[in-house]
Every structure is written in C-alpha cells, then in structure tokens.
KEKOL-352374 format. One record per residue (C-alpha): x, y, z; residue number from 0. Coordinates in Angstrom, 3 decimals, always signed. Layout:
BEGIN
+----------+----------+----------+-----+
!       xx !       yy !       zz ! num !
+----------+----------+----------+-----+
!        X !        Y !        Z ! NUM !
...
+----------+----------+----------+-----+
***
This chain:
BEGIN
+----------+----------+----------+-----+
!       xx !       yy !       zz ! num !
+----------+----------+----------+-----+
!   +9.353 !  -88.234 !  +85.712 !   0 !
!   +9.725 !  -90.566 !  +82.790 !   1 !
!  +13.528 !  -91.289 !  +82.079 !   2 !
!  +15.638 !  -93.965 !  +80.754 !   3 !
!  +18.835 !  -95.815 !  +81.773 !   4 !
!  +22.034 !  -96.794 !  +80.155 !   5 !
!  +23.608 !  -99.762 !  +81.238 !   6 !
!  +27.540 ! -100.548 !  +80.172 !   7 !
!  +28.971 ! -104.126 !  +80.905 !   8 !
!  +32.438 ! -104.514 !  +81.711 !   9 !
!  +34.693 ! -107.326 !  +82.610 !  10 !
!  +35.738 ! -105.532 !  +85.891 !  11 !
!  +32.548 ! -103.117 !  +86.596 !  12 !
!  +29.206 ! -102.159 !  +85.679 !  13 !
!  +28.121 !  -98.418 !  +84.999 !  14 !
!  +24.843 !  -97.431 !  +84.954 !  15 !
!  +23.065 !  -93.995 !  +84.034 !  16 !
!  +19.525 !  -92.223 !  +84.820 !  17 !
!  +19.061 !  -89.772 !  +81.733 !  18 !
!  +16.120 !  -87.432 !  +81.451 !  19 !
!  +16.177 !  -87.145 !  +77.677 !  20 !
!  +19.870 !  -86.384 !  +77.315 !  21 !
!  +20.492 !  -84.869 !  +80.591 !  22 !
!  +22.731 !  -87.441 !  +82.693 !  23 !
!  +20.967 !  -86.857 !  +85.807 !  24 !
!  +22.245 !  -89.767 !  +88.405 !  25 !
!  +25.105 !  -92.438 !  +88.262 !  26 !
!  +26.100 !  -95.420 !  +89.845 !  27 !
!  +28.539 !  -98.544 !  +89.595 !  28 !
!  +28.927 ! -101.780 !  +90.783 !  29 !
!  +31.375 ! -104.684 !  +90.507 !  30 !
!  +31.144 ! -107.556 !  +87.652 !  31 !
!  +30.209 ! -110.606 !  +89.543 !  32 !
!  +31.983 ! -112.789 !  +87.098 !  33 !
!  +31.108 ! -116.332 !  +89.656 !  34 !
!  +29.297 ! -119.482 !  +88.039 !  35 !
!  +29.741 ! -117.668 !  +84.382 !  36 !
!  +28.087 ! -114.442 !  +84.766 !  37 !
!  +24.750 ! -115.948 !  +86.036 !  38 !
!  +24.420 ! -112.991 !  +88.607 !  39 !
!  +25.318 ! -110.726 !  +86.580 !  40 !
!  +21.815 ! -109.570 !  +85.111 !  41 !
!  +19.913 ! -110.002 !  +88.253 !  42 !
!  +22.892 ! -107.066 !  +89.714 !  43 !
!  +21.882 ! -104.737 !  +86.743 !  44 !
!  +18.239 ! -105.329 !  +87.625 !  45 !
!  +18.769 ! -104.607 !  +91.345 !  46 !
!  +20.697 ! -101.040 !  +90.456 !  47 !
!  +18.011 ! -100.016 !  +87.902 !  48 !
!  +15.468 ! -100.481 !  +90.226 !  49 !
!  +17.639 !  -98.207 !  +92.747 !  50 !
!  +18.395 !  -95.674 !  +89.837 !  51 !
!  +15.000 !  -95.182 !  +89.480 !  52 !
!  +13.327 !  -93.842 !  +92.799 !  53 !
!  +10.000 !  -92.438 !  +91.529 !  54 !
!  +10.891 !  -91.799 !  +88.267 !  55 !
!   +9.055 !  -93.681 !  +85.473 !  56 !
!  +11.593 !  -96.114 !  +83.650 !  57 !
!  +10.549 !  -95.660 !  +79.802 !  58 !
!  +13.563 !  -97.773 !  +78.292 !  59 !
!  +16.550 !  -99.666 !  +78.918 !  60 !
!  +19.822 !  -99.497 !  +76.649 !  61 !
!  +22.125 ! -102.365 !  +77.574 !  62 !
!  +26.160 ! -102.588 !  +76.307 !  63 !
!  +28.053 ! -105.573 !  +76.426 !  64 !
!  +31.734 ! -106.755 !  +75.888 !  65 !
!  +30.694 ! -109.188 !  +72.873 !  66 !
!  +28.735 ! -109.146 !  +69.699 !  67 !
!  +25.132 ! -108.769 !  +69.393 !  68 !
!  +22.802 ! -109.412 !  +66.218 !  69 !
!  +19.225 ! -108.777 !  +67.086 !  70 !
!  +19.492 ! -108.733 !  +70.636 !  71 !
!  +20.677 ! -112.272 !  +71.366 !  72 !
!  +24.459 ! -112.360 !  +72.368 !  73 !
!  +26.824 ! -114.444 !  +70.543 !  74 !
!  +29.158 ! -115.126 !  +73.328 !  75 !
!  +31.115 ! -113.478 !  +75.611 !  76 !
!  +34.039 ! -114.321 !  +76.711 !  77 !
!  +35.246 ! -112.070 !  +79.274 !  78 !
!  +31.735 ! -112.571 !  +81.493 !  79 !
!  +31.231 ! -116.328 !  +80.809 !  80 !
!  +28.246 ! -115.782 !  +78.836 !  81 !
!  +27.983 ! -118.196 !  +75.951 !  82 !
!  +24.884 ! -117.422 !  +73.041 !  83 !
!  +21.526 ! -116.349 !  +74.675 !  84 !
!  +18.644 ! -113.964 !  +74.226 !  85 !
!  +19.539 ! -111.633 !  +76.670 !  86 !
!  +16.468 ! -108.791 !  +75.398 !  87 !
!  +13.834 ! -111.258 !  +76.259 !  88 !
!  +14.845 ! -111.945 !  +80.039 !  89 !
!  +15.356 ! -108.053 !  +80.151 !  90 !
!  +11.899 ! -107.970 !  +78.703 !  91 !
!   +9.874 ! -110.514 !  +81.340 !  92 !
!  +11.645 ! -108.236 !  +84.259 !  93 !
!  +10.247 ! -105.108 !  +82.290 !  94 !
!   +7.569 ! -105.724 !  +80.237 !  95 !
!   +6.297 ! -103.001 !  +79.618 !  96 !
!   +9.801 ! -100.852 !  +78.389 !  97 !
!  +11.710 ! -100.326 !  +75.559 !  98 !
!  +15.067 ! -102.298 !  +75.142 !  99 !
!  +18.344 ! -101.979 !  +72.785 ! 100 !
!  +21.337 ! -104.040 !  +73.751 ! 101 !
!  +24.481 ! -103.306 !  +71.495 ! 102 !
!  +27.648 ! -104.267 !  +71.507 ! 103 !
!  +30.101 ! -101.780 !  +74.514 ! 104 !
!  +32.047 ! -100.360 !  +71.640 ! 105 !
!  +29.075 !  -99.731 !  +69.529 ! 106 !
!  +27.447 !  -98.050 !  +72.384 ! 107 !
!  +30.069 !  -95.914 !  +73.097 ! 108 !
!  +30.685 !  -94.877 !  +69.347 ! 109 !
!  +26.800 !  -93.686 !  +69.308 ! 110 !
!  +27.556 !  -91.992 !  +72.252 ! 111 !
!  +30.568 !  -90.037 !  +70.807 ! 112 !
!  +28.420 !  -89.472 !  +67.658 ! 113 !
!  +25.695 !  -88.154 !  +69.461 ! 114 !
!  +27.597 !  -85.707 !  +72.497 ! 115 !
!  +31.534 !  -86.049 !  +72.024 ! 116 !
!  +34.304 !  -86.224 !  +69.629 ! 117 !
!  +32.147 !  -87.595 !  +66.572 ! 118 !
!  +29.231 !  -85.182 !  +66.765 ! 119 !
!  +30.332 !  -83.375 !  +63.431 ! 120 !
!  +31.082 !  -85.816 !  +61.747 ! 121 !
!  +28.597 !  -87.938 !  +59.515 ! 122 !
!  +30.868 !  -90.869 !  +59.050 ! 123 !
!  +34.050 !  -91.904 !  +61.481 ! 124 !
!  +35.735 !  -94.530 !  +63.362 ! 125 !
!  +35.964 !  -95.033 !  +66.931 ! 126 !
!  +38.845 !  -96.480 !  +68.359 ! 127 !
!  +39.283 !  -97.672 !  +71.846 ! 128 !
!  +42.918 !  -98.378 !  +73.393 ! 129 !
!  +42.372 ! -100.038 !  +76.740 ! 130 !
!  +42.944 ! -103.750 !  +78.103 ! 131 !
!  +41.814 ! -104.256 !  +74.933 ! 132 !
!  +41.775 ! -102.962 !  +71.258 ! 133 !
!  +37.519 ! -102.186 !  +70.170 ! 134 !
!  +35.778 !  -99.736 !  +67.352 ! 135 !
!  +32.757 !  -98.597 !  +66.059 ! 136 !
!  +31.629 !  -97.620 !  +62.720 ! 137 !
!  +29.417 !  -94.516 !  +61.785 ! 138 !
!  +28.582 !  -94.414 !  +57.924 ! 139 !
!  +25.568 !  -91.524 !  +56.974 ! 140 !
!  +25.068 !  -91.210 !  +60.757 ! 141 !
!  +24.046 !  -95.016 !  +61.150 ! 142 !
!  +26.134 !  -97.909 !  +63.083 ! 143 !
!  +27.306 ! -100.191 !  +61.390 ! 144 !
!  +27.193 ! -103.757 !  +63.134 ! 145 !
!  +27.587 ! -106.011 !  +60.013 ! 146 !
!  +25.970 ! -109.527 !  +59.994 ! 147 !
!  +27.184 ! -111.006 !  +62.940 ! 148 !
!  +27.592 ! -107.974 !  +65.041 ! 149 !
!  +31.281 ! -108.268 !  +64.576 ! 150 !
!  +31.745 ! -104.321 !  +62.457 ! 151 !
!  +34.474 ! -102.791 !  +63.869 ! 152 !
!  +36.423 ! -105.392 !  +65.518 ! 153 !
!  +39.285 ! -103.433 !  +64.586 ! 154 !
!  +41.358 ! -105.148 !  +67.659 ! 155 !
!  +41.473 ! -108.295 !  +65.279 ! 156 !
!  +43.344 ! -107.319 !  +62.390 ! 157 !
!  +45.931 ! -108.707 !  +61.758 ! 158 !
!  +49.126 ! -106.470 !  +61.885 ! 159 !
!  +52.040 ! -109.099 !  +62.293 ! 160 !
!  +53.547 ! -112.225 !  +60.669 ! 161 !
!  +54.942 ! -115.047 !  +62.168 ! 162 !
!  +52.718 ! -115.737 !  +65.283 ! 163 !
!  +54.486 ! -114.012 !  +67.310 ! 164 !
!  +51.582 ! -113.115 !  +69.972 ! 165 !
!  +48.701 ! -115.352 !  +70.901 ! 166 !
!  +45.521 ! -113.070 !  +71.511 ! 167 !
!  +42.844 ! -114.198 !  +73.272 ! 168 !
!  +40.719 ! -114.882 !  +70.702 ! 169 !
!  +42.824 ! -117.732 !  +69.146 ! 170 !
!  +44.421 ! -116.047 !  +66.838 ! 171 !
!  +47.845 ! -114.617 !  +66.254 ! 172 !
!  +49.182 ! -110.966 !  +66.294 ! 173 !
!  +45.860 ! -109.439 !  +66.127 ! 174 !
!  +46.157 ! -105.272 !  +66.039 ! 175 !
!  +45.631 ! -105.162 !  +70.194 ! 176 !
!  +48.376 ! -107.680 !  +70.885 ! 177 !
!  +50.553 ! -104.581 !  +70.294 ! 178 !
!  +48.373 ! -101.274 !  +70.702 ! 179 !
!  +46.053 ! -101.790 !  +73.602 ! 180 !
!  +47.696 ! -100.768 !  +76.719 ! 181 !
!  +48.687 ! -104.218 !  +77.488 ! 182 !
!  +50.049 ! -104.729 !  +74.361 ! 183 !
!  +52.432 ! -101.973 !  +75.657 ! 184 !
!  +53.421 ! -103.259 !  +78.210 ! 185 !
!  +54.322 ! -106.614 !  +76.729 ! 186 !
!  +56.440 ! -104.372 !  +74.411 ! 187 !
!  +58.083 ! -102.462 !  +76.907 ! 188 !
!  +58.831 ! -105.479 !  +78.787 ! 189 !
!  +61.404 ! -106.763 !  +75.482 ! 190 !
!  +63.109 ! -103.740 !  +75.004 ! 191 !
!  +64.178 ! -102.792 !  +77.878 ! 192 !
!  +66.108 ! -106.009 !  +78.478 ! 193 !
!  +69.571 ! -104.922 !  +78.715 ! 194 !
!  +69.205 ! -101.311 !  +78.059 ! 195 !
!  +69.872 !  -98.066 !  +79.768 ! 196 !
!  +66.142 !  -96.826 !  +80.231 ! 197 !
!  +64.272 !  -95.199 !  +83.538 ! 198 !
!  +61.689 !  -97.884 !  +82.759 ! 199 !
!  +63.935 ! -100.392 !  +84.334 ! 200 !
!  +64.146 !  -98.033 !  +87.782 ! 201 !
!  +60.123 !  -99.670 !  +88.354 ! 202 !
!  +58.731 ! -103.213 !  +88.965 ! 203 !
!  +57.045 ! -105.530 !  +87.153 ! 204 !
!  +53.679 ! -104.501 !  +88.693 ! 205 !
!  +54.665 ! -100.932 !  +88.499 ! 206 !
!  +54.748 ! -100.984 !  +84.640 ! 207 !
!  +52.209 !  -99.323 !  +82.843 ! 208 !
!  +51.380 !  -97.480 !  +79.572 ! 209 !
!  +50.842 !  -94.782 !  +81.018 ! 210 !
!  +54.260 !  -94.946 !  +82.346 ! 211 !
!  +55.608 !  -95.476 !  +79.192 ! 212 !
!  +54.364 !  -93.130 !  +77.594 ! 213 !
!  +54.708 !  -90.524 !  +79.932 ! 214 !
!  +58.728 !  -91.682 !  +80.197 ! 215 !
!  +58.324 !  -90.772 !  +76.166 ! 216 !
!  +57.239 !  -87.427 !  +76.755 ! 217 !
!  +60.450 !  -87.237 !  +78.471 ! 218 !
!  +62.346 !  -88.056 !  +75.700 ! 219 !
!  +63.271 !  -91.597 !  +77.498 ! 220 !
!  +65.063 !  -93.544 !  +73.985 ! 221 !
!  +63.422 !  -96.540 !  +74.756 ! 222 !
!  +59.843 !  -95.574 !  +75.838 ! 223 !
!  +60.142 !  -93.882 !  +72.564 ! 224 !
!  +60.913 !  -97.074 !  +70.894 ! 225 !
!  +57.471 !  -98.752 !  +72.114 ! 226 !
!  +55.545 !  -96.032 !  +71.648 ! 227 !
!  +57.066 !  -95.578 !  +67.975 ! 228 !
!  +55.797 !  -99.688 !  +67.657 ! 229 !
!  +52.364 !  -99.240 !  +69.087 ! 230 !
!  +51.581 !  -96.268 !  +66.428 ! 231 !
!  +53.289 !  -98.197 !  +63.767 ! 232 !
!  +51.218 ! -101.557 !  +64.067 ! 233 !
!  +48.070 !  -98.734 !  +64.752 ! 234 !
!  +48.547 !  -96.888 !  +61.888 ! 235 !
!  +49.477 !  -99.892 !  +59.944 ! 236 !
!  +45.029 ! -101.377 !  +60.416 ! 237 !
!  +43.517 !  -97.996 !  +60.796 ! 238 !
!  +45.118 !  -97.045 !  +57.163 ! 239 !
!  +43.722 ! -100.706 !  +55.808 ! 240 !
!  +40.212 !  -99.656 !  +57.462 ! 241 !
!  +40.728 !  -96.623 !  +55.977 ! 242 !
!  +41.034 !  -98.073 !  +52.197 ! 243 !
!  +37.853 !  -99.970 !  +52.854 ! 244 !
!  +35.140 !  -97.401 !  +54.964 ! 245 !
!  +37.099 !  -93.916 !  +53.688 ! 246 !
!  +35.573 !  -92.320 !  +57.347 ! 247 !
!  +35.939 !  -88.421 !  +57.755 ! 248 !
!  +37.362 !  -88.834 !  +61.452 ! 249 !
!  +38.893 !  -91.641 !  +63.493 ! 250 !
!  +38.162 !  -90.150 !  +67.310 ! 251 !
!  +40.784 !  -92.380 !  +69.584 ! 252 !
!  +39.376 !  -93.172 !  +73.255 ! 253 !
!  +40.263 !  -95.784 !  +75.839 ! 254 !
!  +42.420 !  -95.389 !  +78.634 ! 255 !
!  +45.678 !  -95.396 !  +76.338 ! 256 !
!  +43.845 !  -91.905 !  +74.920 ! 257 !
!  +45.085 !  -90.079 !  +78.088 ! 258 !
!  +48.203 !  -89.834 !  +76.297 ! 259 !
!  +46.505 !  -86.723 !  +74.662 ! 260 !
!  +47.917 !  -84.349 !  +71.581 ! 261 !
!  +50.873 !  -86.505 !  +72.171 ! 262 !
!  +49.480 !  -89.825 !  +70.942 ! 263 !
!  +47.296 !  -88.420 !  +68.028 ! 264 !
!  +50.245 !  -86.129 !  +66.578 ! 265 !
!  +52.105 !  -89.245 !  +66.011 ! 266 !
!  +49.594 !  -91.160 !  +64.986 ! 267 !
!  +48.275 !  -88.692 !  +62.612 ! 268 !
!  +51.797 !  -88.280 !  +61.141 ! 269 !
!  +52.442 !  -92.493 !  +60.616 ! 270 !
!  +49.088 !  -93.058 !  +59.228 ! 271 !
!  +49.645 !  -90.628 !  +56.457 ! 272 !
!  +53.110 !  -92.142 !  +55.255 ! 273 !
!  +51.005 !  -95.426 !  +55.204 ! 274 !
!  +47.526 !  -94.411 !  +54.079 ! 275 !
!  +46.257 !  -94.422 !  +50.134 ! 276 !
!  +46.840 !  -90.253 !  +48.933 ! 277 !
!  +43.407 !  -89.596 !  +48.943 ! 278 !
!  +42.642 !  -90.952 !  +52.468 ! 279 !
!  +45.219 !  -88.164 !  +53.483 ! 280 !
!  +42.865 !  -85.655 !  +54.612 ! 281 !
!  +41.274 !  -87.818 !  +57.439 ! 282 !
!  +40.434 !  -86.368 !  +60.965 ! 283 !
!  +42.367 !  -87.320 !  +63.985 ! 284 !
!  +40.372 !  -86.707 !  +67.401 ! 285 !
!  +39.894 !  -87.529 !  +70.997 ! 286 !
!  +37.350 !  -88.945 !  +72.713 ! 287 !
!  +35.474 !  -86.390 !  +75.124 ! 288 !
!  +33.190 !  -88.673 !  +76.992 ! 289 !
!  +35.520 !  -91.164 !  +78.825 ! 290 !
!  +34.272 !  -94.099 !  +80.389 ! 291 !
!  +30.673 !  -92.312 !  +79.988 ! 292 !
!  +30.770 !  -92.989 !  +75.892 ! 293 !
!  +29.199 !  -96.239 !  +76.998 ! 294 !
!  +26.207 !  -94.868 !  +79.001 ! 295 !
!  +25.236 !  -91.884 !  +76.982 ! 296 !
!  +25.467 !  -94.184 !  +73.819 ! 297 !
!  +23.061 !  -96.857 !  +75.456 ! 298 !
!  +20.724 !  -94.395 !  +76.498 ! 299 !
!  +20.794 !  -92.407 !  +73.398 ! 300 !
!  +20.017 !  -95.727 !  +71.244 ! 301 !
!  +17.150 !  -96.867 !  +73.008 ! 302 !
!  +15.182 !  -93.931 !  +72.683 ! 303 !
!  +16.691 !  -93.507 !  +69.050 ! 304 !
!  +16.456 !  -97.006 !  +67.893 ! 305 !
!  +16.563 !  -95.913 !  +64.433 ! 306 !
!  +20.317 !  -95.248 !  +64.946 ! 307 !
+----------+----------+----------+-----+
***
C-alpha cells in the first residue's frame, strides 16, 4: 500500500509517522543522537523509515526540523549541531525516487493544526508553542508563511524586556521565551519565591516545574500566581504586537506549557485584550488538539500537499 511518512526532529527525540492518506496508521520514536554534531542523526531517520515501512510503498517523505529552512537547505541548527547544508538532496540520493518537503518543526506542526486540530476553521491564525522553548507558525489565506529566510514566526524572539536582563540562547537579550516558555517559568519562579511564604518552596530545585507552578496557581498559591501573572503579561505583551502586524483570526496555544488548559487561555485572552489595538479585540483564543503529533501530521500533510 502506497503511504507516506512524517518525520519530526527534536533536540531530545525523533517521532516518526506511517500515514495512509491522512489516516495515522503506525508510530514510532527514537532518541536524538546528538554525538559528533548530529552526523548520525539522518542515517537513524533512514533506518526507522525503512522499519515504518514493511511492505508498504513509501510515496513521500515530510521532514521537520528545530531550525529554519528556505528551499530545503537548513540554515543552521543549533540544538542538533547542524550548521547550513542541503539536507533534501541527501534525503533524495537515499530515496530517489520519492517526494520530499522539509520545513521548519513549528511550521510543520502549524500545518498540522491547520489541517486536523485547533486551526482547521480558521483561514488565517497563529500557532504558538510554549515548551523548552518559545516557536510559531503563521497561516495567512490557508498558506504558511516562512518569510525569506525561513525565520516567519519566530515569535520566541521578540523582544519583550529592557535592560538585558536574560541572555537567550540565541545571543540576544530578553527575547519573548526567556520568560514564557516553560523554562522561562521556572527561572521566574525561582526569584520570587526567595524569601516568601509559598508551597513552591516545600520542593527542590529539580522538582520545580511549570507545571508545578501553575498547578500551585490553580490553587490560589499568591506567588505561583505572581509568575504565572508575568509569563501572560510578557505573552500577551508580543502576541498583541504580532497581532498589529498579521491581524490572524485565531492564535491556537500548544506546547507542553498548553496543559495548563482553560486556565492559561482565560488569562491570556483577558491580558491580550487590555494590550491589543480595539479592533484586534475580537481574536480567537484556542488549544492545540494534536500534541506532540502536530509535528507528524503536519509533515505528512505537506508533502503530499506541497502547495501548502
């Protein structure tokens, strides 16, 4: 049976899917081997296609990875040790005779929203995911946008802070995830509680999480409130200046921070519309439905859609 695969590229694991058409029909993962910058790393996804496969008949491969991509080559990235390189063209001398879209992770996983979760009725949104990291994706008329260096959506880089006060990874200072990814949390957490009567002191260093956080908000703990009231300030603070500039219908919030639920986008909703311009006031708040699938089904979906 003819079927293709979607392939999604993490700094900790790789997930791969086996899709008849849009039918998810077989999963697997396997570890990032990050050793000698990433040079394994290709030759792994190779070796679990081939086992994905059986007897079916491999028609196209859709590839995301945790960088930016213009045309298929990769720019860099960082967090595998891959520097610029045209990935589609080793991808295409192991499989010659198959289709092949690599994208960007986030990208992937917006499509994939767009096309089977918490985007699909909505022509133009944003996603937004809050894990390690801050990432997006931008829908406009049902297309991605990627932008000329692949960088659309890099909504983790705005700038939400004066002073440099935190270093991000990327060089710069007091870029939007510094303070609403789920590390960025943490870090928070971590200064307020100095000194102060909170349950988040009762754990260790190691046992401090957002999710802990937040679910010591939902308890009405005052200082977990206090970081959780910073993270959706700084959040709504770039998502109302990407607001003024794409006007989407929907921003659909994923990412492991997401499992915060109606209690996340209720306050998020509320801060974003004391910051936003009047007549962005009628955006869409949603969750993500796809989880850490977004990135599969989107892969999948854009290879055998590559008009997307």
């Amino acid at each position: 049976m003819k079927c293709t695969v979607g392939v999604d590229i993490g700094g900790t694991d790789i997930k791969l899917g086996k899709f008849y058409g849009d039918e998810l029909v077989k999963e697997m993962r396997i570890k990032t081997n990050k050793a000698d910058k990433g040079k394994y790393i290709l030759d792994d996804v190779f070796k679990a296609i081939d086992e994905l496969l059986e007897k079916d008949e491999l028609e196209g491969i859709g590839l995301g990875i945790p960088g930016p991509v213009v045309d298929g080559h990769i720019l860099g990235c960082e967090n595998l040790g891959w520097g610029r390189f045209d990935i589609t063209s080793i991808i295409k001398a192991k499989y010659p005779k198959v289709k092949i879209k690599v994208l960007n992770d986030a990208n992937a996983a917006t499509i994939g929203e767009w096309a089977y979760g918490g985007g699909k009725k909505y022509s133009s949104f944003v996603l937004v995911t809050l894990g390690t990291g801050v990432g997006g994706g931008v829908m406009v008329g049902n297309h991605l946008v990627e932008g000329v260096s692949g960088s659309a959506g890099e909504i983790g880089h705005l700038k939400v802070n004066i002073g440099n006060v935190r270093k991000c990874a990327c060089g710069l200072f007091d870029c939007l995830e510094q303070y609403a990814s789920a590390t960025g949390v943490v870090i928070t957490a971590n200064e307020l509680r100095i000194g102060r009567n909170t349950k988040i002191n009762d754990y260790s260093d190691e046992e401090i999480t957002s999710k802990l956080v937040f679910d010591l908000a939902k308890e009405g703990d005052e200082v977990a409130l206090e970081v959780v009231d910073e993270m959706i300030h700084k959040l709504a603070l770039g998502l109302s200046i990407v607001s003024s500039v794409i006007n989407p219908e929907a921003f659909v919030i994923g990412g492991g921070v997401s499992k915060a639920g109606q209690f996340l986008i209720d306050k998020l909703e509320k801060k974003f519309y004391s910051y936003a311009f009047y007549t962005i006031e009628n955006t869409d708040f949603k969750l993500a439905e796809l989880g850490n699938k977004a990135g599969i089904y989107g892969a999948s979906y854009a290879v055998r859609h590559q008009e997307v």
